[in-house]
C-alpha positions as MATLAB code, in Angstrom:
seq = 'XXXXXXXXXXXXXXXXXXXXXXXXXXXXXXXXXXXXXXXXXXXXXXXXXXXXXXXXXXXXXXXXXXXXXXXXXXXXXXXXXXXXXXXXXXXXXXXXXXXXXXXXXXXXXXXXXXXXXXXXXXXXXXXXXXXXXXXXXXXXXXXXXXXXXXXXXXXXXXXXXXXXXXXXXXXXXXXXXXXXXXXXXXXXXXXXXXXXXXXXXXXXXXXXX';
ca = [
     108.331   59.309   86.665;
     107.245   61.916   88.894;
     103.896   60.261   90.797;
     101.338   63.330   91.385;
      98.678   63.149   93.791;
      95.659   65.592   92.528;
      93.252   67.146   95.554;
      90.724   68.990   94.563;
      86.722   68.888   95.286;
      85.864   69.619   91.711;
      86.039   66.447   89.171;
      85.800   68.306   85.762;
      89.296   70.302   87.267;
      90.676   66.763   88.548;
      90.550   65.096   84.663;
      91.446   68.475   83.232;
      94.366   68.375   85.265;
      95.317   64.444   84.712;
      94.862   64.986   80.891;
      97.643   68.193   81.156;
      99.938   65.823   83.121;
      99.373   62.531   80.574;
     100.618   64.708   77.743;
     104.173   64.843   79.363;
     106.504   62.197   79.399;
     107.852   62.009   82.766;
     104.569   63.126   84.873;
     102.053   61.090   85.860;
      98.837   61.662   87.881;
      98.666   58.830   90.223;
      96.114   59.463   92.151;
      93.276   61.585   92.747;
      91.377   63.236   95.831;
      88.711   64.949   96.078;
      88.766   66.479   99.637;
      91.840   66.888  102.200;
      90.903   64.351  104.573;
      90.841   61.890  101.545;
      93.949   62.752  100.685;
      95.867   62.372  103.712;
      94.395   58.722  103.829;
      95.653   58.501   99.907;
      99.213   59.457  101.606;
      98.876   56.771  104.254;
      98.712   54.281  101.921;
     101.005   54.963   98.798;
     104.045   57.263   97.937;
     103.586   60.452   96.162;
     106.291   62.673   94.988;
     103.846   66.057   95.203;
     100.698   66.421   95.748;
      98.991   68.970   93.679;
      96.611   70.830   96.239;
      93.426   72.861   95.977;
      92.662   75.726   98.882;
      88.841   75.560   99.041;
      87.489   72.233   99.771;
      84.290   71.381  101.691;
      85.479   69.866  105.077;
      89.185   70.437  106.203;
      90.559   73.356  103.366;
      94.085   73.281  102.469;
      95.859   74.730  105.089;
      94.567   72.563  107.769;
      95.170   69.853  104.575;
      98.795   71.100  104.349;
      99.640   70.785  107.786;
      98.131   67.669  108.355;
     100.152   66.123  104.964;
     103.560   67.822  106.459;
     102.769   65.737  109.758;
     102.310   62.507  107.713;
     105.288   62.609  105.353;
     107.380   65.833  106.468;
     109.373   65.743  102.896;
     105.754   65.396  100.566;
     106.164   68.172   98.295;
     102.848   70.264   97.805;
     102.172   73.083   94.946;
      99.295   74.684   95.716;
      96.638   75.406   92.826;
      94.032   77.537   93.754;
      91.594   80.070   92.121;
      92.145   82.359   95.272;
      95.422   85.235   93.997;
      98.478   84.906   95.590;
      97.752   88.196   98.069;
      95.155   86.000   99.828;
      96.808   83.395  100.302;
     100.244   82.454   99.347;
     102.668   83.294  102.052;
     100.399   81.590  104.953;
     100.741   78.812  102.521;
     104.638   79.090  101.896;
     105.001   79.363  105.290;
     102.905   76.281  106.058;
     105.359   74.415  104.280;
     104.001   74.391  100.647;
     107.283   74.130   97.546;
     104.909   76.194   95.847;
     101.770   78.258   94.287;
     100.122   78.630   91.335;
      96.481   79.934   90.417;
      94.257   78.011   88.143;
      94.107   80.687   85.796;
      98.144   79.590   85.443;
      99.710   78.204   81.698;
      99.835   74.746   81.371;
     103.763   74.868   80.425;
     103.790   76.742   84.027;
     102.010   74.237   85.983;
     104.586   71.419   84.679;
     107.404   73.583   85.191;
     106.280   74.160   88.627;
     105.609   70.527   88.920;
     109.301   69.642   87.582;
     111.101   72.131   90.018;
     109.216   71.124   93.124;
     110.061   67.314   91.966;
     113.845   68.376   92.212;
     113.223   69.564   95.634;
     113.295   73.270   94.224;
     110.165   75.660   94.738;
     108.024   77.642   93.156;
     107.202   81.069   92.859;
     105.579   83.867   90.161;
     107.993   86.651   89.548;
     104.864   88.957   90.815;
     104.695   86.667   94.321;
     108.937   86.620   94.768;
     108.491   90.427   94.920;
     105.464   90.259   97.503;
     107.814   88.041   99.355;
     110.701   90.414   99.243;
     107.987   93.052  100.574;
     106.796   90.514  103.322;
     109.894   90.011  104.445;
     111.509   93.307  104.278;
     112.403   94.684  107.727;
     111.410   98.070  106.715;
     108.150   96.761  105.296;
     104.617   97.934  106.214;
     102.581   94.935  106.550;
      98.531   94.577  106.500;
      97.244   94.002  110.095;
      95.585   91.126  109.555;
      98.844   89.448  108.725;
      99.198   89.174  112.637;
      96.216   86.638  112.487;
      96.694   82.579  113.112;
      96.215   81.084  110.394;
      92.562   79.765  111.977;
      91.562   83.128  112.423;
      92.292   84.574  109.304;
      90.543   81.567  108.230;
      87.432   82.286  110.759;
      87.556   86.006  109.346;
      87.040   85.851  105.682;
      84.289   83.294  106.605;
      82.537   86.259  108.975;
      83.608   88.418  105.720;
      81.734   86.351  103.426;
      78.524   86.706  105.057;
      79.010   83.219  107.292;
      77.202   82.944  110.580;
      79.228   81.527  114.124;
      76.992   78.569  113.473;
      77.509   77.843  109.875;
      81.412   78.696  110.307;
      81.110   76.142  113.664;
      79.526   73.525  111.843;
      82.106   73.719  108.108;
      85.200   73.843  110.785;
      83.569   71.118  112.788;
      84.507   73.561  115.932;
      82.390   74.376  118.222;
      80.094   77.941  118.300;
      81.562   78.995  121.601;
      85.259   78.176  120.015;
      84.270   80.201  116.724;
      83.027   83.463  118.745;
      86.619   83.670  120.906;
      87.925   83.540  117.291;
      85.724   86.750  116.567;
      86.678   88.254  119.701;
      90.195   87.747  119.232;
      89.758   89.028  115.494;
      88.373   91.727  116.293;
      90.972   92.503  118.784;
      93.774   92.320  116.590;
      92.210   94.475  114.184;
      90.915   96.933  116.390;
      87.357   96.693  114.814;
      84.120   96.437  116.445;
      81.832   94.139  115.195;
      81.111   91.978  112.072;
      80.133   94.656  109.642;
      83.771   96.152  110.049;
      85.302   92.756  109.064;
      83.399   93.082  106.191;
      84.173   96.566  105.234;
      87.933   95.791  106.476;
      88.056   92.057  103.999;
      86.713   93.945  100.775;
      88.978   97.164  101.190;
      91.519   94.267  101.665;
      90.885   92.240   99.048;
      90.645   89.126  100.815;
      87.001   88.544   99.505;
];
């Protein structure tokens, strides 16, 4: 049986998502979490052949989630499932170490395909994500700027993007306000924009909000 470990912050997705994996034969959801720091301490205490991971979560989100899980068992398979579409997202979390990604707007035949493949130490991609990976990592390729962002400030700058203030971004990231604003100063740098109103107008044009 393939032992899934289900993180997301949302319960009605976390029993839709155990009653999709009970209706196989060799899948079961073993576990459930609903936040990332929860389900590294789910980790610590049992073995999980993949965990099945959510982006947005209140508290640590999934790529500080998938970093941290990589540090506790460095073979843990993750697919990420996520409402956010794979241009957001998906390479920073391929290159975090994720086997795969999937949104939640995904077939459930895909998801336990996806779940399979990962299980047989494959991974997992959408035909429509292999080719933005073939773009990404094209020599000849013209990448978006903001792709030159850590992942904590591209993190910090669709916060800004989304209308957060240094203190409400300070207090989610449990960092501290002085540590968010050199995060804004070095986003802005990067991007050669000049205040907050331009991460905006730079995020939408984007499509990273």
């Amino acid at each position: 049986m393939i032992e899934v470990l289900i993180v997301d912050d949302h319960q009605l997705m976390r029993q839709g998502l155990r009653q999709i994996l009970e209706d196989t034969d060799d899948i079961v959801a073993a576990d459930e979490a609903q936040d990332g720091q929860q389900a590294i301490e789910k980790v610590r205490a049992r073995h999980f052949d993949l965990v099945l991971l959510d982006v947005a979560m209140p508290g640590m989100d999934g790529l500080d989630a998938i970093h941290m899980l990589r540090q506790e068992q460095p073979d843990l398979s993750v697919l990420v499932l996520t409402m956010y579409p794979e241009e957001q997202y998906a390479v920073r979390f391929l290159k975090a170490g994720a086997a795969g990604y999937l949104t939640k707007d995904s077939a459930s035949e895909e998801l336990i395909t996806a779940i399979r493949k990962i299980a047989q130490g494959g991974r997992y991609v959408t035909i429509s994500l292999a080719e933005k990976l073939v773009q990404y990592l094209g020599v000849d390729s013209s990448r978006p700027a903001h792709e030159v962002l850590s992942d904590r400030e591209y993190q910090v700058m669709r916060m800004i993007a989304s209308g957060q203030t240094n203190s409400e971004i300070a207090a989610e990231l449990s960092l501290s306000v002085k540590t968010v604003s050199t995060y804004r100063t070095r986003i802005l740098t990067k991007l050669g924009l000049r205040n907050n109103a331009e991460i905006m107008q730079y995020a939408v044009r984007e499509g990273l909000v």
